[in-house]
BADRENVEX-501623 format. One record per residue: x, z, y of N, C-alpha, C in turn; residue in one letter; chain; residue number from 1. Coordinates in steps of 0.1 Angstrom, whole numbers. Layout:
NODE    npx    npz    npy   capx   capz   capy    cpx    cpz    cpy  residuo  cadena  num
NODE      X      Z      Y      X      Z      Y      X      Z      Y        a       A  NUM
...
END
This chain:
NODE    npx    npz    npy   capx   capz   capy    cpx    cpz    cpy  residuo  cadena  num
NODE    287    -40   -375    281    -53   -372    276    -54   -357        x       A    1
NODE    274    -62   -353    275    -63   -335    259    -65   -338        x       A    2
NODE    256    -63   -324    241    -63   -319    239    -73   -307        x       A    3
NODE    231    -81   -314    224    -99   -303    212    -94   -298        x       A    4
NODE    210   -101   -284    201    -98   -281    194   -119   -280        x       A    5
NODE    181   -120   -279    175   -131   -280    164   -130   -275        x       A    6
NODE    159   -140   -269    148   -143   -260    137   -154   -264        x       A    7
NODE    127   -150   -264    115   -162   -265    115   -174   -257        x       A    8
NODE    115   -182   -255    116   -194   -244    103   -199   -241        x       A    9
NODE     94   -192   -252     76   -196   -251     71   -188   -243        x       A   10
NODE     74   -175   -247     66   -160   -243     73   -151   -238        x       A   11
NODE     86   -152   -233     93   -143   -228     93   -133   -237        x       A   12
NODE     93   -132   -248     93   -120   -253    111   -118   -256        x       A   13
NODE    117   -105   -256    132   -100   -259    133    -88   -269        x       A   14
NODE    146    -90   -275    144    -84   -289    164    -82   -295        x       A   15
NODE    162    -69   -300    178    -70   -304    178    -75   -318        x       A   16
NODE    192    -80   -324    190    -80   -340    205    -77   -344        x       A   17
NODE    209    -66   -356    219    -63   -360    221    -77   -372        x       A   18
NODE    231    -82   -369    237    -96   -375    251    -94   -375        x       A   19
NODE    256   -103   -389    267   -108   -394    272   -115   -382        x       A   20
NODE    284   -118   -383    290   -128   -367    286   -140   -378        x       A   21
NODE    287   -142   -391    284   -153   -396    271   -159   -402        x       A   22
NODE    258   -150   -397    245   -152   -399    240   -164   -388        x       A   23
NODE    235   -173   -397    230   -182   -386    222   -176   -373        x       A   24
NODE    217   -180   -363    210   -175   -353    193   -166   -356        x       A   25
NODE    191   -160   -349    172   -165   -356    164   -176   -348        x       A   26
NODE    154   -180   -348    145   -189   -345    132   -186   -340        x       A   27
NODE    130   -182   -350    114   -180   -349    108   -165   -341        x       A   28
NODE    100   -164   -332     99   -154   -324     88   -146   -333        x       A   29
NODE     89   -133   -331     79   -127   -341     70   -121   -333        x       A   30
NODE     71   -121   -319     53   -122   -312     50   -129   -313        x       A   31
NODE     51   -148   -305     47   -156   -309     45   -164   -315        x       A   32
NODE     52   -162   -326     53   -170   -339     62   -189   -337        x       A   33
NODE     67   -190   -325     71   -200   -322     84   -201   -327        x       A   34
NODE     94   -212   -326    106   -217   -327    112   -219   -316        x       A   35
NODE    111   -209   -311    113   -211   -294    126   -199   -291        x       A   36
NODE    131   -192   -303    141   -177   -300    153   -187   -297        x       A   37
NODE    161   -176   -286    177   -184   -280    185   -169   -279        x       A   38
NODE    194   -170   -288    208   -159   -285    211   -158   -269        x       A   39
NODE    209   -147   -263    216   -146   -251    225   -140   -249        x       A   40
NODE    235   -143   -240    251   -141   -236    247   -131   -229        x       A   41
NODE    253   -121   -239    254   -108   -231    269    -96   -239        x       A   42
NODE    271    -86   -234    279    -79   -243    270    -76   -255        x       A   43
NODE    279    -77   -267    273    -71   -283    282    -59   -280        x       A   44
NODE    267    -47   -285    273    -35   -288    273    -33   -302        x       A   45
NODE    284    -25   -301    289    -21   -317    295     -4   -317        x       A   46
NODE    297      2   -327    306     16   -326    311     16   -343        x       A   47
NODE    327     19   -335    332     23   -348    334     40   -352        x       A   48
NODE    334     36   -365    332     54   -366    341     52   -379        x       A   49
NODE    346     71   -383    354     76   -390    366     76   -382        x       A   50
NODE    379     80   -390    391     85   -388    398     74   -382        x       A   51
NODE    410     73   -377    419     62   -368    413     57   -359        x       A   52
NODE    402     60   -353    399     52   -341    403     63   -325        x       A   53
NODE    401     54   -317    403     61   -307    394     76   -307        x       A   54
NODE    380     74   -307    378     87   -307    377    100   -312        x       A   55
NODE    384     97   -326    389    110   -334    404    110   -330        x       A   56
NODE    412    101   -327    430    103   -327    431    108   -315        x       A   57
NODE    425     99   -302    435    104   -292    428    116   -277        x       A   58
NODE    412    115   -284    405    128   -273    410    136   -275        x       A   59
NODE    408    148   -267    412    164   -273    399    170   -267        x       A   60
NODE    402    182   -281    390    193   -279    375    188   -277        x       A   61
NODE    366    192   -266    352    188   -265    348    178   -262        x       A   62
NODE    358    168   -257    356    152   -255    352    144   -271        x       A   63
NODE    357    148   -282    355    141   -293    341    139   -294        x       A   64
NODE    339    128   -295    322    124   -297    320    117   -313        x       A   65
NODE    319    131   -325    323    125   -337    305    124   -339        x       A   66
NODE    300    116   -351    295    113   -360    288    125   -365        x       A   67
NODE    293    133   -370    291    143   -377    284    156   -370        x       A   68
NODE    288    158   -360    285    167   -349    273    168   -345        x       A   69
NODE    269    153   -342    252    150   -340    244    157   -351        x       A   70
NODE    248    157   -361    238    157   -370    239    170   -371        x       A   71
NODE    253    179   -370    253    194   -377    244    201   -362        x       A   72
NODE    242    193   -351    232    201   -340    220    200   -344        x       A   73
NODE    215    187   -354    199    188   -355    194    196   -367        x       A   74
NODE    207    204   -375    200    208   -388    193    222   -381        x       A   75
NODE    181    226   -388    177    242   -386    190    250   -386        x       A   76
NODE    188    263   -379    198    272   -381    202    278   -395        x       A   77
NODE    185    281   -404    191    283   -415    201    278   -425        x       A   78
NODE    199    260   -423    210    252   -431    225    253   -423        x       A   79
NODE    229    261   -414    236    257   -407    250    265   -412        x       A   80
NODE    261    268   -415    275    275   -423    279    277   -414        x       A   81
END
């Protein structure tokens, strides 16, 4: 799901939100409580993950930046195989 970013028009306040491409917008600002939030044009980040994508098919070796890897660095050594 892509990532919006939106702006207060009251309070300047800015804020990300993970949304559907088919979720209406949001509105209401949750510092200020106003009706004052606007979608801003910016790039939506997103990452795809698992198998067929570019980054498991076509890196080699240490370039692979998998999913999985992150996590097998943060377990203790004990849990580690």
């Amino acid at each position: 799901m892509p990532i919006y970013e939106y702006e207060c028009k009251a309070c300047g306040h800015t804020m990300e939100s993970i949304q559907k491409i088919s979720d209406e917008p949001l509105t209401d600002c949750p510092a200020c409580g106003k009706a004052e939030l606007q979608k801003m044009i910016s790039a939506a980040g997103f990452r795809l993950k698992g198998g067929g994508w570019y980054e498991t098919d076509f890196k080699k070796g240490d370039k692979k930046n998998l999913a999985g890897k992150d996590s097998e660095k943060s377990k203790p050594k004990s849990e580690k195989k």
